[in-house]
N, C-alpha and C positions, 0 to 999 in steps of 0.2 A: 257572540258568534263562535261557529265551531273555529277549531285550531288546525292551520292549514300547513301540512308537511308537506316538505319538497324536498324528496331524496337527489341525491346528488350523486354525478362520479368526480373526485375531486380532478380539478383540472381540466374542466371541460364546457366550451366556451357556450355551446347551447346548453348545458345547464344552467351559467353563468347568466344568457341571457333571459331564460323561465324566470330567476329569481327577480333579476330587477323589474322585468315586467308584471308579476305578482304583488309583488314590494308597491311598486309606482299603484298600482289596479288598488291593491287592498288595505291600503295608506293604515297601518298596524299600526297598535300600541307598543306593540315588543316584537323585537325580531331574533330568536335564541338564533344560536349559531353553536354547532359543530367547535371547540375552543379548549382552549386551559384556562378553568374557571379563576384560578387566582392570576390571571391577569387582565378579569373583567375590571377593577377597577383603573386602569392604563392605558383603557384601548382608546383614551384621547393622542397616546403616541403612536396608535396606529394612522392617526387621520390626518398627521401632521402637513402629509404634502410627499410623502415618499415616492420612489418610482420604480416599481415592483422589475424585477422580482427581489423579493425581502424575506425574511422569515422569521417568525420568535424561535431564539435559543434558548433552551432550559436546560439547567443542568442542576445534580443532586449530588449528595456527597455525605455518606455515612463512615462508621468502622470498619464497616464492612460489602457496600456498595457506592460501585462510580459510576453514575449514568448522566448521559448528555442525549437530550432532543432537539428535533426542530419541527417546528409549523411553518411552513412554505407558503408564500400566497406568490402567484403573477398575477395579471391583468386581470386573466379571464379565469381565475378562480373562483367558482360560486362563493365562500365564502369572505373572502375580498370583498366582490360584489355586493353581497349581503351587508356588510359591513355598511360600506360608503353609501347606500343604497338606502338602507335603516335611517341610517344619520339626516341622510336629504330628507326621508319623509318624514321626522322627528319624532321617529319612534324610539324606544328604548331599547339601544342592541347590548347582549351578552354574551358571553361565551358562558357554554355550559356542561363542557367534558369536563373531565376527572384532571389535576395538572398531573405535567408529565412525571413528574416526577412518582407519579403513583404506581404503584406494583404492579396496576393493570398495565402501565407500558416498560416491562420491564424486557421486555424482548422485541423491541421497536423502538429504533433510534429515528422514528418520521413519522408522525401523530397520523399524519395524510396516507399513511399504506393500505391500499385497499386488499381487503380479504378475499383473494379470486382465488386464493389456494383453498381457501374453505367453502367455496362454490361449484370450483372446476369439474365437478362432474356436470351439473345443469349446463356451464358455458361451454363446455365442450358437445353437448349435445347440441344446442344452439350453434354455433360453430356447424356444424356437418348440415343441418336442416337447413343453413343459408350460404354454404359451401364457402366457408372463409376459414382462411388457416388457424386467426385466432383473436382473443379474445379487443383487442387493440380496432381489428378492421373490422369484427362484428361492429364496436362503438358504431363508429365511423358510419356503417353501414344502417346502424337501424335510428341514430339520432344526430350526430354531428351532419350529417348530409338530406337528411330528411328522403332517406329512398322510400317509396310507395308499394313496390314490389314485393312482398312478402311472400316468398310461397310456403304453403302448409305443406305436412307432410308427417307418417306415425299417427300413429292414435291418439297421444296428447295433442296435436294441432298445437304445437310452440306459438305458430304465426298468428293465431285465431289470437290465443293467450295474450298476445301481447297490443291486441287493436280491439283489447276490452279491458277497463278499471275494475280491481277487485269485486265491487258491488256490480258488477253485472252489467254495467252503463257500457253504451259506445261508447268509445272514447277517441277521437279527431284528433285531438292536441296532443301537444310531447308531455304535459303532465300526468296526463293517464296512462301513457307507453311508455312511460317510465317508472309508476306505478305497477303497469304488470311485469315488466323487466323485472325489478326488485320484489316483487311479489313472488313469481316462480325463483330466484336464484335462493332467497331467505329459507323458500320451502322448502328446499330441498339440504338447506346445509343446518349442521348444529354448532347455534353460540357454543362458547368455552367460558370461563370464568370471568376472564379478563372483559369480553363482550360484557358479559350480561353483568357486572360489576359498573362496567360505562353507560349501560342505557338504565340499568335502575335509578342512579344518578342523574343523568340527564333527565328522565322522565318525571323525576319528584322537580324540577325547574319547571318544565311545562305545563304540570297540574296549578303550581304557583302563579304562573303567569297568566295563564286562564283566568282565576280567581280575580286575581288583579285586575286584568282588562275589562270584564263588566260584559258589555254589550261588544267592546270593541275586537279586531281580529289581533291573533297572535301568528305570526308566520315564522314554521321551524325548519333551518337549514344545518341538515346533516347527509352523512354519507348514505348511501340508497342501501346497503346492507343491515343499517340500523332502523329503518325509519317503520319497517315493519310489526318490530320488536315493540319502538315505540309509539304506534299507534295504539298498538292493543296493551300495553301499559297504562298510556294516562284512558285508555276507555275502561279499564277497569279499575278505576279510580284509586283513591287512597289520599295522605295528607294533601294539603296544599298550601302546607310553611314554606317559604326561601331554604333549601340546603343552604347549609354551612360550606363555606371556602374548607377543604383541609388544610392543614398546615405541617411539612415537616417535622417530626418528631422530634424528640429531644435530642440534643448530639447530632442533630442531622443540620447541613445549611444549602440551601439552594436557592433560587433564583432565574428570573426571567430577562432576557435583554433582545433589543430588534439587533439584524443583521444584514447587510448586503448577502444576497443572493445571486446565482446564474443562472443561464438557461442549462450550463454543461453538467452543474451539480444537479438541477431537475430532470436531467432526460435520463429516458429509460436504458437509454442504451450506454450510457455511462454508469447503471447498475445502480438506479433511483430505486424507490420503493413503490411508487404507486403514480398514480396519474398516467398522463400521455407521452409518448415518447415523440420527440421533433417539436418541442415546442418552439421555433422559433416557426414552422408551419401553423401551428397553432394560435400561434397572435396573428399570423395576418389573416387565419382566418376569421380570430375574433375583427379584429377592425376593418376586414373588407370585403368577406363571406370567400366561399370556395373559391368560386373563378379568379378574384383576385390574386389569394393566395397562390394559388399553382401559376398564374403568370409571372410571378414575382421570383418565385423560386425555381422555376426553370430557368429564369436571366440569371440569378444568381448562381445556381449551379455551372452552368455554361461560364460564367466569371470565374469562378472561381478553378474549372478546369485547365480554363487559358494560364490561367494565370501559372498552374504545373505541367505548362508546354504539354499539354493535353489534345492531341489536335482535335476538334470541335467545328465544323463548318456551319455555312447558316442552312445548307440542305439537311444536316443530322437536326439542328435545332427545328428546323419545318416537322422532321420525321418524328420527332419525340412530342412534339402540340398536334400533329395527327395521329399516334400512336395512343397517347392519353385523352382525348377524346374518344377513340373508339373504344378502347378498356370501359369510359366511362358509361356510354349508352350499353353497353354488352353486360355490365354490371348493374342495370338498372339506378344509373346514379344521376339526379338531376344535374349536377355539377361536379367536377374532378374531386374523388376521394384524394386523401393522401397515397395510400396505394398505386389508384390508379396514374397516380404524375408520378412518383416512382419505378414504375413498372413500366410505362411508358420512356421515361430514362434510359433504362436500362436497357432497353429493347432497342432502342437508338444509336446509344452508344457506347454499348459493350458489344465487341464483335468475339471475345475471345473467351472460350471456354473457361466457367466460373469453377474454383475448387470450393466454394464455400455455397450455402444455402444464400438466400439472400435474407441479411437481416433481421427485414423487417417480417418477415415472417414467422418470427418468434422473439421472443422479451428475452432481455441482456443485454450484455456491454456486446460493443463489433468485438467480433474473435481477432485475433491477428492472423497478416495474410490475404485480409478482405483485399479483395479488386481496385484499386485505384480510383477510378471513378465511382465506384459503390460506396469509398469510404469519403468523398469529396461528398457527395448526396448529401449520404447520414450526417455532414457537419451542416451542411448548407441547411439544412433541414432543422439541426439544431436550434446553432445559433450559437453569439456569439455575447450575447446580451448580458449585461450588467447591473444589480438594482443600485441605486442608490437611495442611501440614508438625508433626512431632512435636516437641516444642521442643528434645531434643536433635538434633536432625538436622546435622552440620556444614555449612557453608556458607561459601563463598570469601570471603577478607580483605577483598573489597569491601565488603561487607554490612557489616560492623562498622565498616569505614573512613567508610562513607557515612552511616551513623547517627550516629556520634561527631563527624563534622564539621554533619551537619545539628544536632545540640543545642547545639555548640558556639556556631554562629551563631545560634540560635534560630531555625531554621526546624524544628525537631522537631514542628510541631501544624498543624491546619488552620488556614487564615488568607488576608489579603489583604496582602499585604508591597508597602509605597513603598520602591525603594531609592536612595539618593542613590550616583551615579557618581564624583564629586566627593571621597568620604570615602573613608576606608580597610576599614574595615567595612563600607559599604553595597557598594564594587568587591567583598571577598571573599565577601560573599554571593552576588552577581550572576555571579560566577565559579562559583564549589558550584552555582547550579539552573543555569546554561548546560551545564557539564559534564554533572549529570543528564539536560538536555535532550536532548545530544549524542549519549547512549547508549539514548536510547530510554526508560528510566525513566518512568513516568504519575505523572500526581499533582502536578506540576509545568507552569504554564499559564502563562507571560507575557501579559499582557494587551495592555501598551505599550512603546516603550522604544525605541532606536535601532534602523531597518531597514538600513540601508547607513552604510557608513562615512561618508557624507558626512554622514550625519544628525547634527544636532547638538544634538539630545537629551541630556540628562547623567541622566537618571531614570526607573528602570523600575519597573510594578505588576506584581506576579506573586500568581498564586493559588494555593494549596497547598492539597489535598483532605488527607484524613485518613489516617494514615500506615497504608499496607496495605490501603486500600479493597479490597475481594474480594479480595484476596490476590496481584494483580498486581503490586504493586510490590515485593513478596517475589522473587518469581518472574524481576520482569526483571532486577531488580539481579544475583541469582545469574546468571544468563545474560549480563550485562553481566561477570562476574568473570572471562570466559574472555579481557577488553580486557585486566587489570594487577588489582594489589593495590589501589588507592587509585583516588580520584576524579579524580587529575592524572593520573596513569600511564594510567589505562584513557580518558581523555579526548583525548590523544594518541596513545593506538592505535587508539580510533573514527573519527578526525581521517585518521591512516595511512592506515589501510583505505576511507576514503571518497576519499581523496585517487590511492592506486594505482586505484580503480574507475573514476574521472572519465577517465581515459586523457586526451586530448586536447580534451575537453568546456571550452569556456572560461567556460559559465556556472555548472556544478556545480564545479569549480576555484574560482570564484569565490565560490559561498557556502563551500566550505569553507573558505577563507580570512578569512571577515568570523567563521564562527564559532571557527576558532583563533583570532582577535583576541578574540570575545568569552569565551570560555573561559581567557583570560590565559597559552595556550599559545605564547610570543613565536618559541621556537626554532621548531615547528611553521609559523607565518606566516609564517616566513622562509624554511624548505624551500619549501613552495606557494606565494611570491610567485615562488622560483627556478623552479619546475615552471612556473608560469603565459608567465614572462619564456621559456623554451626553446620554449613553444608558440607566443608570437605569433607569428612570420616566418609564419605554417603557417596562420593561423588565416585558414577560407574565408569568414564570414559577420561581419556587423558586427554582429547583435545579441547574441551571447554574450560578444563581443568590446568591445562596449558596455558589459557587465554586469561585465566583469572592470576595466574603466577605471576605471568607475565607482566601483566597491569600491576598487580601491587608491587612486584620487587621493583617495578620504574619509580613508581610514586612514592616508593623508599628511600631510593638510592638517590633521584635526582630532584624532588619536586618541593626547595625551598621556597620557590616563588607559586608555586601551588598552596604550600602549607603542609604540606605530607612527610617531609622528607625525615627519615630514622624515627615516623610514630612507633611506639611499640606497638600498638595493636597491629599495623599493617606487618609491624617484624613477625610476630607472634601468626599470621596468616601463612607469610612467607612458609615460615619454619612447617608447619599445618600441611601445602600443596607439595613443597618438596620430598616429605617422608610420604604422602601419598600419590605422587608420581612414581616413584621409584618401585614401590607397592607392585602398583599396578601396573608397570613396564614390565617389571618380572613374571606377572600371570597372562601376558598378551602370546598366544596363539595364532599359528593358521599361516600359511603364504599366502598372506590376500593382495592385492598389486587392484593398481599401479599404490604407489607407495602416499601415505598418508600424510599431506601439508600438516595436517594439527596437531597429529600424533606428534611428527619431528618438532615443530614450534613447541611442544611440552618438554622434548626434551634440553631444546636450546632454554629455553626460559629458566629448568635448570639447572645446567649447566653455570648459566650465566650467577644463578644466587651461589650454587657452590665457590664459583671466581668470586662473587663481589661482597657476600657476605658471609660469608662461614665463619669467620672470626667474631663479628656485634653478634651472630645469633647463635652460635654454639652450631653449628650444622656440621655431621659429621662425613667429611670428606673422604673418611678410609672406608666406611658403611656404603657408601655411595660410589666407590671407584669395585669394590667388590660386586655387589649389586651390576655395575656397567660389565665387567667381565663377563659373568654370570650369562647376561641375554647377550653378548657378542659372541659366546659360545656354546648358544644355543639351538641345534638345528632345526626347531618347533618355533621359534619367535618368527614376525615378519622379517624379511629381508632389509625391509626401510630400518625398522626397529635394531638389527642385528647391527646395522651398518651406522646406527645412531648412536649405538649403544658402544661401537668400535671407537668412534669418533669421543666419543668424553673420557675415556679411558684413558687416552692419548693427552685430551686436554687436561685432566685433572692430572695425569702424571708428570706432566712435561711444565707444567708450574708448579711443583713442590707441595707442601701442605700450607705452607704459608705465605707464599709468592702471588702478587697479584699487578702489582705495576709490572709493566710491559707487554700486556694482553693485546692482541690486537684487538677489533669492534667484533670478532667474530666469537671470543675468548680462546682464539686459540695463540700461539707465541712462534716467533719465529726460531729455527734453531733446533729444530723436533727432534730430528737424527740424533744428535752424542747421548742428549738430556733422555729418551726414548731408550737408548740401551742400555744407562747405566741404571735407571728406573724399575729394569726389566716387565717395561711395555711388550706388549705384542708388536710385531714387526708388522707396518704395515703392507710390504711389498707380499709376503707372506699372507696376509690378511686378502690382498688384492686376489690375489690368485686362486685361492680357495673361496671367494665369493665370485667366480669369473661363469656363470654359468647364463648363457647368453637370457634366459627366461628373466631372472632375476637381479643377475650385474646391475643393472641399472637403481635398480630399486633398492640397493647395499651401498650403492654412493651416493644415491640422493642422500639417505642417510649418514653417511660420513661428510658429506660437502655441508649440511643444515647446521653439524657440531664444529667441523675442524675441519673446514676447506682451505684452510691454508698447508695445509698438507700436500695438498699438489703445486699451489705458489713454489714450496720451497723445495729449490734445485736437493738437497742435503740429504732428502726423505726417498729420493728416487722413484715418487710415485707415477710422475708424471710419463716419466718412460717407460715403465710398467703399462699403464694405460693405454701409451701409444701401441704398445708393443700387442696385448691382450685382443682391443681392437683391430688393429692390422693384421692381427693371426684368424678375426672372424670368417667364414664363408659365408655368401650374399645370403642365405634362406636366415644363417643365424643373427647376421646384421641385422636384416630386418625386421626379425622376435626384439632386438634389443632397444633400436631404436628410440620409440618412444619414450619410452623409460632413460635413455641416456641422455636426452635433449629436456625433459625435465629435472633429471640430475643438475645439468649443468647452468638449468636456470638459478641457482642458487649463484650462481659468481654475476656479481653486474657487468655491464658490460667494458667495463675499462679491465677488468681481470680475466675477462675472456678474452679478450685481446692479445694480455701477455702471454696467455697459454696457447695462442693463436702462433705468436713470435716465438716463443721455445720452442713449438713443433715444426715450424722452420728452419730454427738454427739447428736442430736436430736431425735436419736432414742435408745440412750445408747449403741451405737454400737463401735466397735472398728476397725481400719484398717486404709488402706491409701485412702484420698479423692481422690487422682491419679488414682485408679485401678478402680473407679465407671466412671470414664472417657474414660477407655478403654473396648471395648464392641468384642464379635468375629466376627462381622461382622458390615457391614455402620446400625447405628440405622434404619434411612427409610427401607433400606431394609426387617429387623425383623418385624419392623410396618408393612407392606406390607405382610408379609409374614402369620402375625397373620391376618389380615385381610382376607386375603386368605384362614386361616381358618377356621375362621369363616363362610365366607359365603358361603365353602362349610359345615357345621357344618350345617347350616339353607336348604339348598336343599335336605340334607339328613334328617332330619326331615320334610319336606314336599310332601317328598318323602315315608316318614312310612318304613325311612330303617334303623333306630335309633337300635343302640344294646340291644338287649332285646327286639324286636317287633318283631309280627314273620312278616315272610314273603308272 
């Protein structure tokens, strides 16, 4: 008997139901399927009893590529379908794509993404012929609902086309309107490599299976863009041996494992690749047909509104089941499209002018901003659904490894965990959730705990939800198994793979590096402090470069219980960032503002190495106190920069060449004033004043407060009355150019030290009270600025106006 294809759109439940009813009708010897041939021989742990939605993960792993897939099935997946369908009639099912791992899916992380980009000229003409926005409501419209109404239109007659099978037959049934569907879209688009690499493959299985079956039927379930291709493949014959499985190359390892799925990871509008979007509209209406569904989900929606104090009456709910019925006869729809209950929604109970497009009118995630009850829908619509796994389902070494060490340690239960750094059990704990952290694993939250190496935190709080909440933590961990067997192996291949990614990044180099410290991956920190060390000479910008100093002089200075603490390689780094900040602090140009957090954090970082290591690493202090002059008395540098550059001049002089005990946390020392003249620093009240220029003042103390804020702390320095004095000398137009900028300044003092400058500038007026209460204002300060501003210049239009009080009129 000939070989009977049935193109599919994957995801789609009257396709789903063609097949089984073909399958049941034409009780096959084979039923190929749409697949990843090397895991034809396992698809016995497809049939175990699971409850969709599930999907195979595949993932691959060379020297030089990292790729991860998944095959998705729900309910009403033809392919699913096929599957269980095959099985009941005892026919022999296979999978018959290329595995994923293969170069044709080298650009698709979802085996199931349908090519409408490679059609969208045909579906967009289709589209306009049956006046629907897009390619989603066409479905809907010419098969999920079985509308009768075609109108023809043009000289191709689309509509003729599609209510005749290629061979010229009527065609009554949804197998032949889905035959001309895919007929005209094929025609009009061109395979690409990848395609036609996957149907020459598939097609050498179904000449085989043919052979094999005899007399008997062969029924082939693939996506409706291929089935074209391969009709006129196995009609134009060739071998008919079983292809060969491929198998990863040499140096290559990969692997196949099942996975808990969601309805949220498969909708479209959560930015899926192919299929239907609202599948949770989608199942009911695979298990109750249209009218079910849209009854189900208008209750739902209406629930789910109340439930955000949405008000909702039962006359808007009458008006949204009479709206959606007439949408749906006006539409030519035997029964309520998706659309048309949507649209009927809306029309109910949105009274209020929409800033966005609605949705479902085009493929995507919701934009942000969507309408409240538009975005209530699109969940409702959703769904909320969770697959589960069968409990024999095998699953990667990880999964076991990761549970056996989480009980070990007692983190097996939900809970709030203190861990001490300092102990030996509390570091292997803290090591077990950073590793989980690492790989993406949920369910694991650090609350507190060291952020940079310099931090010198010894104790982290972490939260632990309940093991398997929905089922994702199932799901990543197996997708995390394609890193290694264990939570250290796969922790260092996460670590790998983020580390090849950063390429020349010196900020993402950089967290990768403070998290191999924290994961207690040593070898790991030592490869990426070398990675980091090859990049400096290279590196164009001082705030990444900033971020990476940063990180390794902590994990120098402090990170015994890390493992890091005085490596030479990480000293040998150090030494590396420091002579190239300095570098390139002295070639930075331009008054660009507002002033640059990374830029200043580069220069704190070091500052902080000249304070704490200049001595173990030979770092020269007097090269580096010149250099800081240099761009403080530069009129071309930023103002942040000048005023960053003012700031470590102060600090590097006012601790000696050799003085490092008694630094404050900021590195700068108290006592600035005597140690500052006889040094012969620059004066800062001098410094003050000549950077007092309202544009920019601000943006020269940020920079001085990031190096040596304790400069204004200390009474001795007199900057603080300068300050007062500087600003109190403003007039309102130049206060308000400054502002911004001097409120970013000042975020640099926490708020316990804005306080005492709060208290000085009271006692500096003989005032009495609490510094706290000059700190709290009735409304955001900008705004009040803003709002004097605002009155002012209306103040000015009315005196240019001659409408001033006391003028006449």
């Amino acid at each position: 008997m000939a070989v009977t294809f049935l193109g599919v759109r994957h995801h789609s439940p009257a396709c789903a139901r063609l097949v089984r009813a073909e399958i049941e009708r034409l009780d096959p010897a084979f039923v190929l399927i749409e697949g990843p041939a090397d895991v034809g021989d396992r698809l016995d742990e497809l049939l175990l009893g699971h409850e969709p939605p599930i999907a195979i993960f595949s993932y691959y792993r060379d020297a030089e590529r990292v790729h991860a897939s998944w095959s998705p099935f729900c309910a009403y997946s033809p392919e699913w379908v096929a599957l269980h369908a095959g099985d009941a009639a005892g026919a022999e099912v296979m999978f018959i794509d290329l595995p994923a791992w293969h170069p044709a899916f080298a650009e698709r992380s979802n085996r199931y993404a349908d090519a409408e980009r490679r059609y969208a000229d045909a579906v967009e003409r289709l589209c306009r012929t049956f006046a629907v926005d897009n390619t989603d409501v066409l479905w809907d419209h010419l098969f999920e609902i079985d509308a009768t109404d075609l109108p023809a239109e043009g000289g191709e007659d689309l509509a003729a086309r599609l209510d005749a099978d290629p061979s010229g037959r009527r065609g009554d049934g949804l197998a032949a309107r889905l035959d001309a569907y895919f007929d005209l879209i094929r025609g009009e688009a061109e395979a690409g490599a990848d395609d036609t690499a996957r149907e020459t493959y598939m097609a050498g299985w179904i000449r085989a299976a043919e052979a094999e079956a005899g007399d008997r039927p062969v029924v082939v379930v693939t996506g409706g863009f291929h089935t074209p291709a391969l009709r006129a493949l196995v009609a134009a014959g060739g071998g008919a041996e079983w292809p060969e499985v491929p198998s990863p190359p040499d140096g290559a390892t990969g692997g196949s494992f099942l996975v808990p799925y969601s309805f949220r990871r498969l909708d479209a509008f959560t930015g899926y690749q192919s299929g239907m979007p609202s599948p949770e509209y989608y199942q009911r209406l695979w298990e109750g047909g249209p009218d079910a569904a849209a009854a189900a989900l208008t209750e739902t929606v209406v629930t789910r509104l109340r439930k955000r104090r949405q008000p909702v009456s039962t006359a808007d709910l009458i008006a949204a089941r009479t709206l959606t019925e007439g949408l749906t006869r006006l539409r030519g729809h035997r029964a309520p499209a998706r659309t048309d209950l949507l649209d009927g929604l809306v029309a109910a109970l949105v009274t209020d002018d929409l800033d966005q497009r609605l949705p479902w009118t085009s493929r995507g995630p919701l934009a942000p901003g969507a309408h409240p009850a538009v975005a209530e829908m699109v969940a409702a619509l959703s769904g909320d659904r969770v697959g589960r796994l069968h409990p024999d389902t095998p699953a990667p070494p990880l999964v076991h490894d990761a549970a056996a060490e989480l009980e070990r340690l007692g983190l097996d239960r939900a809970g709030t965990f203190t861990l001490k750094l300092t102990t030996e059990r509390g570091l292997a704990r803290s090591r077990a959730l950073h590793r989980l952290r690492v790989l993406g694993v949920p369910g694991f939250v650090r609350e507190s705990g060291p952020e940079t190496g310099a931090d010198p935190v010894l104790e982290e709080r972490w939260h632990v939800t309940a093991p398997d909440a929905g089922g994702r933590r199932t799901s990543a961990l197996i997708e995390a198994g394609a890193h290694g067997p264990t939570l250290a192996d796969a922790a260092v291949s996460a670590l790998e793979e983020r580390l090849t990614g950063a390429g020349g990044d010196m900020a993402r180099l950089a967290e990768v590096l403070f998290d191999a410290a924290l994961c207690g991956c040593a070898g790991q920190a030592d490869r990426i402090a070398a990675s980091i060390s090859t990049r400096i000479g290279g590196a164009p910008d001082l705030g990444p470069l900033g971020l990476a100093l940063d990180t390794v002089l902590g994990l120098w200075r402090h990170d015994r219980v890390l493992g890091t603490a005085r490596s030479p390689l990480f000293g040998r780094v150090v030494q590396e960032c420091v002579t190239r900040v300095l570098w390139l602090a002295e070639g930075v140009r331009g008054a660009t503002a507002p002033a640059d957090p990374d830029r200043l954090r580069a220069m704190a970082a070091t500052r902080d190495a000249l304070l704490h290591a200049a001595g173990p690493l030979g770092l020269d202090r007097d090269a580096a106190l010149g250099v800081a002059r240099r761009v403080a008395a530069d009129p071309e540098a930023p103002p942040d920069l000048r005023g960053a550059a003012f700031g470590l001049t102060r600090t590097l002089a006012t601790t000696g060449n050799t003085a490092t005990a008694g630094t404050t946390a900021t590195g700068s020392t108290a006592g600035t004033g005597s140690t500052a003249a006889s040094t012969g620093t620059g004066d800062p009240v001098r410094a003050l004043r000549g950077a007092a220029a309202p544009a920019t003042f601000g943006d020269w103390l940020a920079g001085l407060f990031a190096l040596a804020r304790q400069e204004v702390l200390d009474a001795d320095t007199g900057v603080l009355a300068v300050l007062d004095e500087l600003v109190g000398d403003l007039d309102e137009a130049d206060f308000l150019v400054a502002l911004p900028a001097l409120r970013q300044a000042f975020e640099y003092f926490p708020p316990r030290e804005r306080e005492a400058i709060a208290q000085a500038l009271l006692e500096r007026r003989g005032l009495r009270g609490s510094g706290r209460s000059l700190l709290r204002t009735p409304a955001a300060p900008m705004v009040i600025a803003e709002a004097r501003a605002l009155e002012d210049r209306v103040d000015r239009a009315l005196t240019a106006a001659g409408l001033t009080q006391g003028e006449p009129a």
